[in-house]
Steps between C-alpha positions, in 0.01 A plus 500: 500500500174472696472290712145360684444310828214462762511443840197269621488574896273322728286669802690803551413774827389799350213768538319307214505177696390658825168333487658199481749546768237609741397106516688280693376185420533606091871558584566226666342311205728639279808491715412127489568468133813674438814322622660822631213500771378866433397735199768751374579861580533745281903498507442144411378566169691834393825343566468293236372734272772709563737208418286469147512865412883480600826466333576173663152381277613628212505123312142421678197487269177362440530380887173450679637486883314383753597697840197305689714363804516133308125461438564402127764250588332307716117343448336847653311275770560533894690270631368203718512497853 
C-alpha cells in the first residue's frame, strides 16, 4: 500500500532562488530554455503534489514527474531567432 513518486520541477520563484531572480539577464537565460517561457511558482509545483498525495493518485507509483514547464520534452536549448 505505499506508494512513491517525485516531482522533478524546474527554476521555481522562491526565497531560496532569490539570488537568482535578482539577475535579469540569468532569467531571461533560463526563460529561454523552457517552452512555457518562464520558471514556475510555487502553486505550480504543490498542485501537483497535492494531486500525488491525493485520492485521485491512488494507482500512481514509482512516477518521476517532471513539472518543469516542458523543458524535458523538448531538447532544453533556446529557440532560434
Amino acid at each position: 500500500g505505499v506508494r512513491v513518486n517525485a516531482v522533478n520541477p524546474t527554476l521555481v520563484y522562491t526565497p531560496f532562488t532569490a539570488g537568482m531572480q535578482d539577475q535579469p539577464e540569468l532569467v531571461a537565460k533560463f526563460n529561454e530554455r523552457i517552452p512555457m517561457g518562464r520558471g514556475a511558482q510555487p502553486d505550480d509545483i504543490s498542485g501537483v503534489i497535492a494531486f500525488l498525495a491525493s485520492e485521485d493518485a491512488r494507482f500512481v507509483t514509482g512516477v518521476n514527474l517532471p513539472v518543469d514547464g516542458g523543458v524535458s520534452a523538448s531538447n532544453g536549448q533556446p529557440k532560434l531567432s
